[in-house]
Each structure stands twice: as C-alpha cells, then as structure tokens.
N, C-alpha and C positions, 0 to 999 in steps of 0.2 A: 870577196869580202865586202860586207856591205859598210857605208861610212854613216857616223853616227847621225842620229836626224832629232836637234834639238825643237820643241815646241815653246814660244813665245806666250804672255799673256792673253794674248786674243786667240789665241788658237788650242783650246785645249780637248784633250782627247778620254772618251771617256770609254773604257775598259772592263774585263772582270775583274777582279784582286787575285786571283787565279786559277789556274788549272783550264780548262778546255771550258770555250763561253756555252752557255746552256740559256733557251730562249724562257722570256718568261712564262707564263701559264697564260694558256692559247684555249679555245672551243674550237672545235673539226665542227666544221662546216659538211653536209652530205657533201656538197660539190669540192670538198679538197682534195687535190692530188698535187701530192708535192714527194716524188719517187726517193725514197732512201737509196743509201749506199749500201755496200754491203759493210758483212758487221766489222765495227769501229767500238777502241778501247775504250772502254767508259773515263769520265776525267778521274775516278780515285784510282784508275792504273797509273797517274804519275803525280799521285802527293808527295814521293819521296824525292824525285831530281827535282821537281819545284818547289820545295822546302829548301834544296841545297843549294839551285839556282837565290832563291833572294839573299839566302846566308854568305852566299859567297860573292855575291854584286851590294850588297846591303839596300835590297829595291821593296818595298814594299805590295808590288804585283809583278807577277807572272802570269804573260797568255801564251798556250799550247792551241793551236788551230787548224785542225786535218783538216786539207780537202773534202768535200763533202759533209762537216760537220757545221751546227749551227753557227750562224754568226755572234759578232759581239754584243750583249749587250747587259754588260753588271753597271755597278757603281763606281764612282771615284774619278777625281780631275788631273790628270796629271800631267806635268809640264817639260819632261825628258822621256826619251822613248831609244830604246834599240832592237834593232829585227835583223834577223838570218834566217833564211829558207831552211824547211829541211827536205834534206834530197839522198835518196835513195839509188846510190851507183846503181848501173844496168851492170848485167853478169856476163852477158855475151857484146863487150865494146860499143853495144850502143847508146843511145843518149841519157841521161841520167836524167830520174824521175821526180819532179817536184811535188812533196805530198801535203806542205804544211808549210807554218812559220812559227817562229820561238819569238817573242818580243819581253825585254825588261824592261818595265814602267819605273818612275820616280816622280811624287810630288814635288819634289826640289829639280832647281835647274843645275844642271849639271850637263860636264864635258865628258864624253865616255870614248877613252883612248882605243888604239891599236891592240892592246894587249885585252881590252874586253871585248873587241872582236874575236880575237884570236879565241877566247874560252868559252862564249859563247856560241861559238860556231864545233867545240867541241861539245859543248853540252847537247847542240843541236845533233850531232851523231850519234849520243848518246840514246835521244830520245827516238829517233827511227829504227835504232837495236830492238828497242821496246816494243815498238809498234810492229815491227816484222816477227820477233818472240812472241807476240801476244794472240797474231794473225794464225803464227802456223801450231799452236797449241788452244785455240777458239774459235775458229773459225770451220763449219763442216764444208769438206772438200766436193761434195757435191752441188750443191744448195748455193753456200757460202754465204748462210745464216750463223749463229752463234749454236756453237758446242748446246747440249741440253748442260753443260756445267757449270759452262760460260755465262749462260740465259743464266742459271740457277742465282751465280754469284751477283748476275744483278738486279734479279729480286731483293735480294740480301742488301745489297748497297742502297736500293729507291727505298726500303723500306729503313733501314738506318737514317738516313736524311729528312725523313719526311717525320721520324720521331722526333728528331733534333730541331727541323725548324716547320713543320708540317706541311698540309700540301694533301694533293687525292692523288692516285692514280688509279688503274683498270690492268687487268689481268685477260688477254683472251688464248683461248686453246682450243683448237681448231685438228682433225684429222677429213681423212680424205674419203667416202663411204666407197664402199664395197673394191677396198685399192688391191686387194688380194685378187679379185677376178680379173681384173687389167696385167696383172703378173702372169694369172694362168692362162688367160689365154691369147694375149700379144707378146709377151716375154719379157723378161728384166728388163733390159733395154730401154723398151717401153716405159716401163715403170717407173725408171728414172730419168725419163729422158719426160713423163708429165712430172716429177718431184721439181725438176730445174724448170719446167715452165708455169708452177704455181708458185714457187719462191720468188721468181720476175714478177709477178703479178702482184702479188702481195706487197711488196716492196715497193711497187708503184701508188700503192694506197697507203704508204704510213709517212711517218717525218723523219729525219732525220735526226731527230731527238727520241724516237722511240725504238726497242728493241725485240727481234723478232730471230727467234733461235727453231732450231730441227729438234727436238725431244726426242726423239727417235723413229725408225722405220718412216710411213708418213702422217704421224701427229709432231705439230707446230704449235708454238707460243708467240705473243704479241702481247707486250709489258708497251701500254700507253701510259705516259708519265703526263700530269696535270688533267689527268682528261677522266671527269666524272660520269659515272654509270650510263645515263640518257648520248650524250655524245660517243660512248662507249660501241652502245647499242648502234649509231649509225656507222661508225667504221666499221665492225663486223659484218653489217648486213651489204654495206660496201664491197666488202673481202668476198663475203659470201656469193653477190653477181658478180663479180670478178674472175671468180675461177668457174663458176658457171658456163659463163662466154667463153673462157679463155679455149686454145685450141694450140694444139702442140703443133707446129711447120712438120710436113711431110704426114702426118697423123692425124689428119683432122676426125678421122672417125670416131675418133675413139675420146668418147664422155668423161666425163668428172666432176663429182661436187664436192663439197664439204661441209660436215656440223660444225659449229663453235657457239664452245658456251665461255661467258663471260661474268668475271668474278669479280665485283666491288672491290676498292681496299679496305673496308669494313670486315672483309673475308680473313683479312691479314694477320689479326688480332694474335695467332699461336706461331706466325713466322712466315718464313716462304714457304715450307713444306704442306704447312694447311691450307696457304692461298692456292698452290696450287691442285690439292685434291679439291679444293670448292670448283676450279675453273674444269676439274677432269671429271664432276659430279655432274657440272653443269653441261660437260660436252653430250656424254653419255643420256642425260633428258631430251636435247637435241634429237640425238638418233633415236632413243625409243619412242618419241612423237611422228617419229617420219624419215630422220636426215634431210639434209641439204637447207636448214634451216638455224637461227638463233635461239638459243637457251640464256635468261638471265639467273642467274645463282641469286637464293636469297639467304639468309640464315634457317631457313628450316631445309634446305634442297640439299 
C-alpha cells in the first residue's frame, strides 16, 4: 500500500485533469526515432472509472499512466496527490508485472486515509481488467499492432476531439508490394515471419502517441495525431527506408518494400470511412507510379 504523499505550497505539481496524459502538438523531425509500444488503450477507454474515480474521492483530476505511454503534461496546480501502481499478477507464480500508475489529484490540501488507499488500489485492479480486456480483443496476435476495428475506433475518437477542441492529424496506409510472391515462393512462415519484422520497424519510427493498426493480410495504417501533411510526408518516406533496409534474421534474402499514401485530415470531412478510402486512393497511386514509393492524396485523387 502506498502512504499518502501530501504537496506543500512550494512544491506544486502540475498534471492532466484526466484520463492518460497525451503530449502537446510536436513537428517529426526526419531524424526522430522514438520506438512505440505495442498498441495501447486509447484514454476514452477509461472515461467511465475516471468519472467514478473523482466522484467517489471528490478530486477534481484523475491520471491513468501505462508504461510506455506519453508522459505528463496538461494543466492545473494541485496541492494533494495519491498514487498506486497498477500491477498485473504473473499466471505461472512468477513475479508480478508493473504496467502503470493511478494517481488522485486535489487543489485543496488534504489528508487522504487508509481507507482511500484501500479503494484506490481496488480501482487500480479495476483498471488493469480493462487494459488486459482491451489487449486481448485489439490487439493483432501476430503484428501486435491494433485490430483494423480497433484502428478504426480511433479514427472515430481523433476525429471527435479534434471537432470539439481542433487540431490536424494525418492518416497513412501503407501495404507491402508484390507480398503474395514471398508467400508463393518461401512459404507462409516466411510471410509472416517479414509481417512481424515490418511491424518492428515501423514502430521504431512512430511515437507513442500515434496509432499504427494491421487492416488486414499485409496493408497497415498509421493515424499521426498533431502532425500536418509536410511532416506527414517525412515520416512515411521514413517508414518507407525502413522496411526497405529492413531484413528478416535467418532470411535475409528475401526483399521487401512498401507503398503508402497519405491522407490529410482535410480528407476527413464525411468520417473515418472517407478518410480512410482517400488514404487506400492514395495507396493504390503509389503502386500504379511504381511502388515502393509515397502518394499524397489531395481532394481531387
């Protein structure tokens, strides 16, 4: 049980108000590499225990903070604070797995008893049911990018947000050229033994803030959130040497590129479903110029 950890006047901490902290609006540098995790719940997977969490502490902020997700940094000062790990029992008696932390924030100063440990640290089990629920119904078991449903739902969530309080994002969709010959003639095996070593690679080139799901067989998605067209353009062409270079261990003979076209959120205008035909419009331009090359989608493409 952790013991409560008050904040004095000089020391104040500054937090989201809540849900999972999300960084602010960044430019991709060509030279960034900063390797994602694999895929992780978006934060509107826990608006509802974090509604229940402040209603039932009476705390004005809630922070949820996986492992591998961006760090803190919203608004607000506040001058009481409570944290509990969340930890994930091991199945076969070994050591138990630290994935995150729950913390309740308060403006006011305050003593926070034994008994709000006690419910907080059930809230916190709460929230790792979620996170292991969410994993093994979005998460593709090969790849261990997001479901194409999963992806889907968070087109649907970045573009809800970004009507509410605005913002840009970029849509990219990517498949693998001529991945049907690699099948026929090194064998399945093969096939997905290059799927799991362009998912690695890929995910070495995005953020942790951005979302990068399997669509099926091998065409891929990559939802860049705050990141305008021109910077768009350099992480794709990124992606694009990436799996170029890349080379499967024990199989290095055996080649691989990929198209991807890349769809403004100007493209978004009728939903997810149109952003995403502008991004599969824009893939297919790609290929019929050449493959192994970038496509930008405009309103007439």
């Amino acid at each position: 049980m952790f013991a409560p950890v008050q904040l004095d006047d000089a020391t104040p901490v500054t937090l989201p108000e809540a849900g999972i902290a999300r960084p602010a609006a960044q430019a991709l540098s060509p030279e960034h590499v900063a390797p994602a995790p694999l895929a992780l719940p978006a934060p509107a997977q826990f608006e509802t225990v974090v509604g229940l969490v402040k209603s039932v502490f009476g705390v004005p902020a809630v922070g949820i903070a996986l492992h591998g997700a961006p760090g803190a940094s919203g608004r607000g000062v506040y001058r009481s604070f409570l944290e509990t790990p969340l930890i994930r029992p091991a199945d076969d008696g070994g050591e138990d797995e630290v994935i995150g932390a729950l913390r309740i924030l308060d403006t006011a100063e305050r003593q926070f008893t034994d008994q709000d440990c006690i419910m907080l640290e059930g809230f916190a089990r709460l929230i790792v049911d979620q996170v292991d629920l969410w994993a093994e119904a979005s998460r593709d078991v090969l790849t261990g990018a997001m479901t194409r449903r999963a992806f889907g739902e968070a087109l649907k969530k970045t573009l809800a947000a970004q009507e509410r309080h605005g913002g840009t994002a970029t849509l990219l969709m990517f498949d693998l050229d001529h991945f049907k010959a690699i099948n026929d003639t090194y064998g399945h095996a093969a096939g997905d033994a290059v799927l799991k070593c362009v998912a690695r690679v890929v995910r070495r080139e995005l953020r942790v803030e951005d979302s990068f799901g399997r669509l099926g067989g091998e065409e891929f998605g990559v939802l860049l959130d705050h990141v305008g067209t021109e910077s768009a353009r350099d992480v794709a062409e990124r992606i694009r040497r990436a799996i170029e270079a890349a080379q499967v261990p024990g199989m290095e003979h055996i080649a691989f590129t990929a198209s991807i076209g890349v769809a403004p959120r100007a493209l978004a205008r009728d939903g997810a479903a149109a952003w995403l035909d502008a991004a599969d419009a824009a893939l297919y331009r790609a290929k019929a110029e050449g493959r192994n090359r970038v496509f930008i989608a405009t309103g007439d493409a």
